[in-house]
VOFI-706811 format. One record per residue (C-alpha): residue in one letter; z, y, x. Coordinates in nm, 2 decimals. Example, Ala and Ser with C-alpha at 12.3 -4.5 7.8 and 13.67 -1.06 7.14 Angstrom:
% residues 2
pt resn: a | c3: 0.78 | c2: -0.45 | c1: 1.23
pt resn: s | c3: 0.71 | c2: -0.11 | c1: 1.37
% end
This chain:
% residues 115
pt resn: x | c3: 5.53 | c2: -0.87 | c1: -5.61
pt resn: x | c3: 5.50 | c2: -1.09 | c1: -5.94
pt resn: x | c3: 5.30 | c2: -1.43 | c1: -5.92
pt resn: x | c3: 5.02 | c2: -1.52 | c1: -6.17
pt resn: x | c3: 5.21 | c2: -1.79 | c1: -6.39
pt resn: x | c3: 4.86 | c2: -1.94 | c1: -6.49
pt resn: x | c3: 4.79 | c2: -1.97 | c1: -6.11
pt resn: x | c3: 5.10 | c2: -2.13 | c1: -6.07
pt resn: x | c3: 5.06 | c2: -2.39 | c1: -6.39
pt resn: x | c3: 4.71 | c2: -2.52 | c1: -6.20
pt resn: x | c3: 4.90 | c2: -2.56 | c1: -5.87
pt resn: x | c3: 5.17 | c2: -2.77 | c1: -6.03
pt resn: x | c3: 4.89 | c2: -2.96 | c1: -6.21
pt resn: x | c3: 4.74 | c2: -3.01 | c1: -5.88
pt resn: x | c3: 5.06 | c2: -3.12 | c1: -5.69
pt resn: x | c3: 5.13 | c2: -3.35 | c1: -6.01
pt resn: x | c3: 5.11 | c2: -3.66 | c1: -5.81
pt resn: x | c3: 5.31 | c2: -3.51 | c1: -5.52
pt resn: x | c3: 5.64 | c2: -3.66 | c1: -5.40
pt resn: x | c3: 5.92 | c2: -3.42 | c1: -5.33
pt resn: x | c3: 5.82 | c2: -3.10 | c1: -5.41
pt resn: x | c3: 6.01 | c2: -2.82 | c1: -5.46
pt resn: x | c3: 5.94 | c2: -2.47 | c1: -5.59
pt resn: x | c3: 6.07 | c2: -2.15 | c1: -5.44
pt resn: x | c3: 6.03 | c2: -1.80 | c1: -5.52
pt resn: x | c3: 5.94 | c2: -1.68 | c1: -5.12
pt resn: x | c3: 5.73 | c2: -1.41 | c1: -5.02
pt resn: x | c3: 5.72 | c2: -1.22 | c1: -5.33
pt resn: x | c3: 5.55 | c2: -1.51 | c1: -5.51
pt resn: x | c3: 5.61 | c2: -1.87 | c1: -5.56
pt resn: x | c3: 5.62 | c2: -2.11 | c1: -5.29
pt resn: x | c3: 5.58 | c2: -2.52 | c1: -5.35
pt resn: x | c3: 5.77 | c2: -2.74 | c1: -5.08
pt resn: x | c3: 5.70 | c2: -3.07 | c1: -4.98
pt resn: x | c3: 5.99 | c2: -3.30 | c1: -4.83
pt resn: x | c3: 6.13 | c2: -2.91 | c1: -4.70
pt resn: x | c3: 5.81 | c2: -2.81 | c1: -4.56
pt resn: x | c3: 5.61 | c2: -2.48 | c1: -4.69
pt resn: x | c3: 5.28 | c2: -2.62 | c1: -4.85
pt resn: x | c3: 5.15 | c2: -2.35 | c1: -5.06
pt resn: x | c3: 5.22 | c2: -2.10 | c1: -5.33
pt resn: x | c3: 5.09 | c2: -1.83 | c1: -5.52
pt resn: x | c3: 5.16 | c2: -1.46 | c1: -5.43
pt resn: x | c3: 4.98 | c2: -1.19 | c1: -5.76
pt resn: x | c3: 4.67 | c2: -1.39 | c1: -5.86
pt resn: x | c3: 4.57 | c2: -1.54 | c1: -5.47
pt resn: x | c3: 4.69 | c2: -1.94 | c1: -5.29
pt resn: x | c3: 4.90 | c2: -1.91 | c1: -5.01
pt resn: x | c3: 4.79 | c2: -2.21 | c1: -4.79
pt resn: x | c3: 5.00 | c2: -2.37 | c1: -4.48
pt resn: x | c3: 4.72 | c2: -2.55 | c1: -4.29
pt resn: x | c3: 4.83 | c2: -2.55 | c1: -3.95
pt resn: x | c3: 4.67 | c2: -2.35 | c1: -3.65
pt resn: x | c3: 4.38 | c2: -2.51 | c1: -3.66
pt resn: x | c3: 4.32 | c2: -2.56 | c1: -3.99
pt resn: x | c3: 4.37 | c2: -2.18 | c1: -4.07
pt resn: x | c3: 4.10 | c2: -2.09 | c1: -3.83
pt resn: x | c3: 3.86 | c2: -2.33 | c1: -3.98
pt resn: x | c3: 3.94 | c2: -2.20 | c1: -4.33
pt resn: x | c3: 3.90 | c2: -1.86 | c1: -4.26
pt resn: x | c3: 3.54 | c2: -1.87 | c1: -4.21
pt resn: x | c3: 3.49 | c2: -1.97 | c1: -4.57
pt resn: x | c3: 3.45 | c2: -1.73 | c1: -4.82
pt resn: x | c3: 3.70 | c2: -1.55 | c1: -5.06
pt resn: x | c3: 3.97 | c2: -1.63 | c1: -4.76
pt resn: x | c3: 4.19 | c2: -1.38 | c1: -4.53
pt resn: x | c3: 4.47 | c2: -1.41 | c1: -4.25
pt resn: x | c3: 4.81 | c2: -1.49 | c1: -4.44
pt resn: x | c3: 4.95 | c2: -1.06 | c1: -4.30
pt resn: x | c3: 5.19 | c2: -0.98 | c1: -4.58
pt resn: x | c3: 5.48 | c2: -0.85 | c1: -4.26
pt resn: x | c3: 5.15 | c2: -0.67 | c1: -4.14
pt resn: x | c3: 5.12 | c2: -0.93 | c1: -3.86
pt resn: x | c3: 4.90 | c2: -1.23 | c1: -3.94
pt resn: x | c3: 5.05 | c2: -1.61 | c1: -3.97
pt resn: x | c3: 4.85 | c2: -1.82 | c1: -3.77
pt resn: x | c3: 4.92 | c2: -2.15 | c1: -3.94
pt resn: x | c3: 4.87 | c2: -1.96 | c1: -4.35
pt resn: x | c3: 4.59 | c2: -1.79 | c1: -4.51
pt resn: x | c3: 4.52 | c2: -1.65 | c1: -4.84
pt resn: x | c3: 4.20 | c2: -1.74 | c1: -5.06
pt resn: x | c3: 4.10 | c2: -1.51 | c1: -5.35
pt resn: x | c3: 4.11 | c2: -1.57 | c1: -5.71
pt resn: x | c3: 3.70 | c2: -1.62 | c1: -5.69
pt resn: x | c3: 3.77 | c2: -1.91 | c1: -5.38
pt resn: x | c3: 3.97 | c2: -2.17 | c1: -5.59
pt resn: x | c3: 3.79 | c2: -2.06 | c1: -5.97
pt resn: x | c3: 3.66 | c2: -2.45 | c1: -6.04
pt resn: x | c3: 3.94 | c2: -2.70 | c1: -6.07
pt resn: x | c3: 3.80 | c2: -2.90 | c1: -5.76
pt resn: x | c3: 3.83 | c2: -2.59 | c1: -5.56
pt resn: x | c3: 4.17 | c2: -2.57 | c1: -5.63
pt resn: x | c3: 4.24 | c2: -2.91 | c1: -5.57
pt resn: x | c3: 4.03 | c2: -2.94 | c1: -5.24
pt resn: x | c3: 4.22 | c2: -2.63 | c1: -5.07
pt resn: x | c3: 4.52 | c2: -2.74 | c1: -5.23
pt resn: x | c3: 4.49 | c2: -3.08 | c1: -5.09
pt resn: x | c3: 4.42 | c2: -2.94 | c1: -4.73
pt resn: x | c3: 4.76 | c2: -2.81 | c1: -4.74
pt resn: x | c3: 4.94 | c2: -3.15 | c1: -4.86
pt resn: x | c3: 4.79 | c2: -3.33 | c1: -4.56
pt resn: x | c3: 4.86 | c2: -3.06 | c1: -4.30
pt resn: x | c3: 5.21 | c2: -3.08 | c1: -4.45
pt resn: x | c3: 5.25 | c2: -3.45 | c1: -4.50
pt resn: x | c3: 5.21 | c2: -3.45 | c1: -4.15
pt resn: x | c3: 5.49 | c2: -3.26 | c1: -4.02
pt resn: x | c3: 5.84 | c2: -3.40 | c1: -3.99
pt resn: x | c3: 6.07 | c2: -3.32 | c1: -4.31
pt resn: x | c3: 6.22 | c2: -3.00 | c1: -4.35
pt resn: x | c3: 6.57 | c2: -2.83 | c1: -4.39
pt resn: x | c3: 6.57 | c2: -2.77 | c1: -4.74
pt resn: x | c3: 6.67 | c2: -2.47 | c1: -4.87
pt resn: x | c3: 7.03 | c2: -2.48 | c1: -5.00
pt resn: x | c3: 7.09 | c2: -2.75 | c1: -4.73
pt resn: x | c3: 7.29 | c2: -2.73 | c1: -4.41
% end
């Protein structure tokens, strides 16, 4: 599945200041790392979002979001958020930060390529 590349341009301009980040093409879209962690991507013209168990729940009962099910089993820890969820550039940057801190948080990652 192809990726939105406009989508993608205002995630990188959101994860501008971001230290290590990484892009990966994952999950039939594009993926952005942080210190080897998932963080978020974009997958056709919707976020992927890593917020953590908890986080994820909370999210889901905003609008223009949905369980993360692309195996046809929903990740507990990701979610999706529509096109129409993240329209206004402060949207995007408030969901997008609630992924940086959930991922800031956990210890670094392997990073792909790495052994």
């Amino acid at each position: 599945m192809p990726y939105d590349d406009k989508i993608a341009e205002r995630v990188r301009a959101a994860l501008r200041d971001q230290k290590d980040i990484r892009e990966i093409k994952m999950f039939g879209g594009l993926a952005f790392m942080i210190n080897g962690n998932m963080c978020c991507g974009v997958e056709r013209d919707r976020l992927m979002l890593r917020l953590g168990n908890d986080g994820a729940v909370e999210a889901l009962r905003e609008k223009y979001t949905s369980p993360m099910d692309f195996t046809g089993r929903p990740l507990k820890s990701m979610i999706y958020v529509e096109k129409k969820g993240f329209s206004t550039t402060s949207d995007l940057e408030r969901w997008i930060g609630k992924a940086v801190r959930f991922c800031v948080s956990l210890p670094p990652g392997k990073k792909r390529g790495e052994s």
